[in-house]
C-alpha positions as CSV (number, residue, x, y, z in Angstrom):
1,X,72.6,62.3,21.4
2,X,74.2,59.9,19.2
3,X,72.4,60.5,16.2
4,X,73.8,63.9,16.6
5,X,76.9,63.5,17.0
6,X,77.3,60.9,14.0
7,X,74.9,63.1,11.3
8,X,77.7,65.9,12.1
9,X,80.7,63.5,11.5
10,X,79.5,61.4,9.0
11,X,81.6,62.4,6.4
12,X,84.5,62.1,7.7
13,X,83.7,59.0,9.6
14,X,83.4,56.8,6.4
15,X,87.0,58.1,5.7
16,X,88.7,57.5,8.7
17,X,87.6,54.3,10.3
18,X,88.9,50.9,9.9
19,X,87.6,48.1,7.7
20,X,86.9,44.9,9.6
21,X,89.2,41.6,8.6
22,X,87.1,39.0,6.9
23,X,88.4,36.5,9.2
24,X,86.1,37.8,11.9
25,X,83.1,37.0,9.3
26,X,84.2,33.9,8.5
27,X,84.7,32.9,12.5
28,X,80.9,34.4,13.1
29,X,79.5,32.1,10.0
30,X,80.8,29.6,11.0
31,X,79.0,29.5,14.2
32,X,75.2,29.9,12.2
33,X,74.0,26.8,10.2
34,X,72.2,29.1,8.2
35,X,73.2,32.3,6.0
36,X,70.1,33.7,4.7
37,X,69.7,36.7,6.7
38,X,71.9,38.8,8.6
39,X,71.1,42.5,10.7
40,X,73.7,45.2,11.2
41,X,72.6,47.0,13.6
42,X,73.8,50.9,13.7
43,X,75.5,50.0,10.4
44,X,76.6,53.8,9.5
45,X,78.3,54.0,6.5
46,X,78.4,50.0,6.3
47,X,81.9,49.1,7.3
48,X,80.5,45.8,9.0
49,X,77.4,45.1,6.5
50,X,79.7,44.6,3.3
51,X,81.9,42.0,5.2
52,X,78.6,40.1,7.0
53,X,77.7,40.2,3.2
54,X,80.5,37.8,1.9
55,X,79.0,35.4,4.2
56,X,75.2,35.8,4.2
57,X,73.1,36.1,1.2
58,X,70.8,39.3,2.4
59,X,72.0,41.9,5.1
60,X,69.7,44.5,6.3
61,X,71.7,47.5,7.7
62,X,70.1,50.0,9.4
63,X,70.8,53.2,11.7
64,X,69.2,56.0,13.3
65,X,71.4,58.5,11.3
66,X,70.1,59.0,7.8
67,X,73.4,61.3,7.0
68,X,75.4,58.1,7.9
69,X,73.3,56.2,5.5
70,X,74.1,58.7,2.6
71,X,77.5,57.6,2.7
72,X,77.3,53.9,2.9
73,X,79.4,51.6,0.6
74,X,77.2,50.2,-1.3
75,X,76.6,46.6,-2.0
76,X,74.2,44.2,-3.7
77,X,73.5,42.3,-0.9
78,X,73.1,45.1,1.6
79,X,69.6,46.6,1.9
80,X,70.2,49.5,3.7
81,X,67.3,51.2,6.0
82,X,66.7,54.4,8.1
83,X,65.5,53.5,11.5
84,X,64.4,56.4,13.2
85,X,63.7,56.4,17.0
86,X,59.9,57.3,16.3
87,X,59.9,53.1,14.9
88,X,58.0,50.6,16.8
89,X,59.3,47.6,18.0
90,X,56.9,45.9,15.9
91,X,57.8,48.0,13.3
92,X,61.6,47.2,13.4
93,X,61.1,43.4,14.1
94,X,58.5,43.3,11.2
95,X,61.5,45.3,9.0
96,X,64.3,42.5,9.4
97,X,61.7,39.7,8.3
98,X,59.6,39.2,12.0
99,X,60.3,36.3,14.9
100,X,63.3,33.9,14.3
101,X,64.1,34.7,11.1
102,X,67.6,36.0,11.5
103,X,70.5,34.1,11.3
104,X,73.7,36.7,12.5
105,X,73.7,40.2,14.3
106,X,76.3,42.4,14.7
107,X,76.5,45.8,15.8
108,X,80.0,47.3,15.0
109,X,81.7,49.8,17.8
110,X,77.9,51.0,18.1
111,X,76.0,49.1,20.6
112,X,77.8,51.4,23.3
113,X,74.9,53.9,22.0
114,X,72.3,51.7,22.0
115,X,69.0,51.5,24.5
116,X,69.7,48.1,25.5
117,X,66.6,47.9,27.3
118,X,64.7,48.1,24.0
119,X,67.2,46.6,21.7
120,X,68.0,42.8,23.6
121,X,64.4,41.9,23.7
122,X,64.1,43.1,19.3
123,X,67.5,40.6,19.2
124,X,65.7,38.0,21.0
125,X,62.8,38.0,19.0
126,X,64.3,38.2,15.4
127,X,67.3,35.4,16.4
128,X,66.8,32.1,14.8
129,X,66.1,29.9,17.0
130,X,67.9,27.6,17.5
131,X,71.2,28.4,15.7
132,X,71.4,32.6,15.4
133,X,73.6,34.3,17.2
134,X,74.4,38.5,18.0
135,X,78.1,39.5,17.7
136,X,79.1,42.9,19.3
137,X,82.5,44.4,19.2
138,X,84.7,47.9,19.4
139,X,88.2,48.9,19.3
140,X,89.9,50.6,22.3
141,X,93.4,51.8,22.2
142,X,95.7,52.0,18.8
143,X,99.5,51.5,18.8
144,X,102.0,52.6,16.9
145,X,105.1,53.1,18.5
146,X,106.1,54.1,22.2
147,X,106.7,57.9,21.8
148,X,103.3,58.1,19.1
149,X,101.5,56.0,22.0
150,X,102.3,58.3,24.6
151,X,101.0,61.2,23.1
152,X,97.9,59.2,22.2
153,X,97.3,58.3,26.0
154,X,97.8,61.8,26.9
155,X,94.9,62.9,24.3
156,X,92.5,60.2,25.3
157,X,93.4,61.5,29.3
158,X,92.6,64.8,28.3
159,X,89.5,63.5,26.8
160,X,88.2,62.0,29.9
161,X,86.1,64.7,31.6
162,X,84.1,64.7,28.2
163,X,82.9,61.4,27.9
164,X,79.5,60.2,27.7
165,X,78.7,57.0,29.9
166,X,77.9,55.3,26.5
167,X,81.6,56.1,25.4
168,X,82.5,54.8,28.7
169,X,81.8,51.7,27.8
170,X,83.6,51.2,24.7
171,X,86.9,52.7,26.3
172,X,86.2,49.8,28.9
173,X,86.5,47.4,26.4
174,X,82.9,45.9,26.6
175,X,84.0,44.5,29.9
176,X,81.0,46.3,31.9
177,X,78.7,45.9,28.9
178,X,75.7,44.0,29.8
179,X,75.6,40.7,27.5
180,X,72.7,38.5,28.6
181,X,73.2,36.0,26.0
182,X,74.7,32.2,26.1
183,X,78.4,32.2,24.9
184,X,79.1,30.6,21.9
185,X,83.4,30.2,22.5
186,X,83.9,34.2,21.0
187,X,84.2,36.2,25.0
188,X,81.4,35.9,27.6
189,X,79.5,38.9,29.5
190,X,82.5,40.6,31.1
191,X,85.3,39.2,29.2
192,X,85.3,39.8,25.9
193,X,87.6,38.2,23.7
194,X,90.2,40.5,22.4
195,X,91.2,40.8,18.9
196,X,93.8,42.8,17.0
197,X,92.9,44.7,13.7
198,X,95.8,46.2,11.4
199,X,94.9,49.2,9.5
200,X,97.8,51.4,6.9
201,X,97.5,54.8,7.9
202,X,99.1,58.2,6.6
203,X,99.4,60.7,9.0
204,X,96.4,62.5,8.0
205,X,94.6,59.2,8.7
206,X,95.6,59.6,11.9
207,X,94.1,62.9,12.6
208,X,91.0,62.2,10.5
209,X,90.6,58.7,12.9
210,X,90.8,61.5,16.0
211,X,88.9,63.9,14.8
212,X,85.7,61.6,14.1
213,X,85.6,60.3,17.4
214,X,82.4,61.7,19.1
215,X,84.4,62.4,22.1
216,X,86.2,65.2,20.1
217,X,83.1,66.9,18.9
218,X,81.4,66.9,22.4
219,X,84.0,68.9,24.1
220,X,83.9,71.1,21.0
221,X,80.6,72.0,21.5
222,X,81.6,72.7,25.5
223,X,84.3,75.0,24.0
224,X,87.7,72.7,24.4
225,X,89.9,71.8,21.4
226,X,91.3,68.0,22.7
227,X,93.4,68.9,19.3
228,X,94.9,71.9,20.0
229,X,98.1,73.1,17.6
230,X,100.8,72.7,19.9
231,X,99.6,68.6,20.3
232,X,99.1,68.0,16.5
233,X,102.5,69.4,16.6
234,X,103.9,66.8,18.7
235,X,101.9,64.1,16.9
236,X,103.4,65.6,13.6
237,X,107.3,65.4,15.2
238,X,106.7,61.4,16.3
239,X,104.9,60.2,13.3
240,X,107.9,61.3,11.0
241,X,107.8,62.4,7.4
242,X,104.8,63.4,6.9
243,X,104.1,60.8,3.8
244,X,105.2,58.3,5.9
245,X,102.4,55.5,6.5
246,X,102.6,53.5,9.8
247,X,100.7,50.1,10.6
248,X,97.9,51.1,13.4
249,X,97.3,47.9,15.4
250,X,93.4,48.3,17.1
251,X,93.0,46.6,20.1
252,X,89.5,45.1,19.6
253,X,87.3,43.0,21.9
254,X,84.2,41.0,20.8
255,X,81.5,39.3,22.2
256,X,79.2,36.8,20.9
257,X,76.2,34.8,22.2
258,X,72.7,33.2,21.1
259,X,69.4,33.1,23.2
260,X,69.0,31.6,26.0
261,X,66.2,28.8,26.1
């Protein structure tokens, strides 16, 4: 399903999404007393791996989407790898270097998608251990002003009855995301820690950013435009001049954590 629904977007995903801060990297190296060797997990088109990279000497950064892969930013510490489902766990773990040889792993709005069942016991055998830790995060809601917001709430509403249980989750703000790992200060399971990420954005970044989101191609392939005229219309009349660019504040919650022993 995801693989999907990000090999169909991926274009226009590597336009429209947000670039992480670097301050996130720097609070998440901090925390590792090593920096060899980092995994971004469900990478897509590398938003994450490049800043893991100005912190870690080698970043592996894979996904299950080879269409995201082929528009990655590229990187010359970012060694970037198709994963398809048919890989082994052995396989995979063998990939990012085998047992306890990672130092950070993140997974960047993406572990929503993930089979958690597999994936958590792959983290807790590549972790360094001691000292590795896995970082998760995704961004919720964006604000711009009260009458842009409005109309933003009344999208995502109307977006409800189309979203997957995976999606669910991020739009819960990782709150009901299982996260059996030890907290290293950065959330717990169930309370994430929330973080705010600024992005400049024209008003066609605004409609690229909503049309990229999976929920929007899901209920296109049921047969309902969530962006009908008459809305983008409305989204048009708030925003202002159309060359206007507006500050988009992402409400964003992480969570961080290292193996328990």
């Amino acid at each position: 399903m995801a693989d999907h629904l990000f090999n169909k977007q991926a274009a226009i995903y590597s336009e429209a999404r947000p670039r992480y801060p670097s301050e996130w990297f720097s609070m998440l190296a901090a925390l590792t007393p090593q920096h060899s060797v980092a995994w971004d997990v469900g990478t897509g088109n590398g938003q994450a791996a490049i800043g893991v990279a100005e912190q870690y000497k080698k970043v592996i950064a894979t996904d299950i989407s080879d269409e995201q892969l082929k528009h990655a930013i590229p990187h010359p510490q970012v060694q970037y790898v198709h994963t398809p489902l048919a890989m082994s766990d052995d396989e995979l773990v063998s990939l990012i270097g085998g047992e306890d040889s990672v130092d950070l792993i993140t997974a960047a709005t993406a572990v929503q998608w993930f089979d958690l069942d597999r994936f958590y016991p792959i983290v807790k055998r590549v972790l360094r251990k001691p000292g590795g830790i896995i970082a998760v995060w995704c961004y919720g809601s964006m604000e711009f002003s009260p009458e842009i917001d409005g109309i933003l709430r009344r999208f995502f509403e109307l977006g409800i009855p189309f979203q997957s249980q995976s999606f669910k989750i991020a739009v819960q703000c990782y709150k009901t995301l299982p996260f059996p790992f030890e907290s290293v200060g950065v959330g717990c399971e169930g309370q994430p820690l929330e973080l705010d990420m600024r992005k400049e954005m024209s008003f066609q970044g605004l409609l690229k950013f909503l049309r990229s989101l999976p929920v929007v191609h899901i209920a296109k392939e049921q047969g309902v435009d969530l962006l009908p005229e008459e809305l983008l219309k409305e989204f048009e009349r708030a925003w202002g001049e159309p060359e206007m660019v507006r500050t988009a504040i992402y409400k964003t919650y992480m969570l961080a954590g290292k193996v328990k022993l």
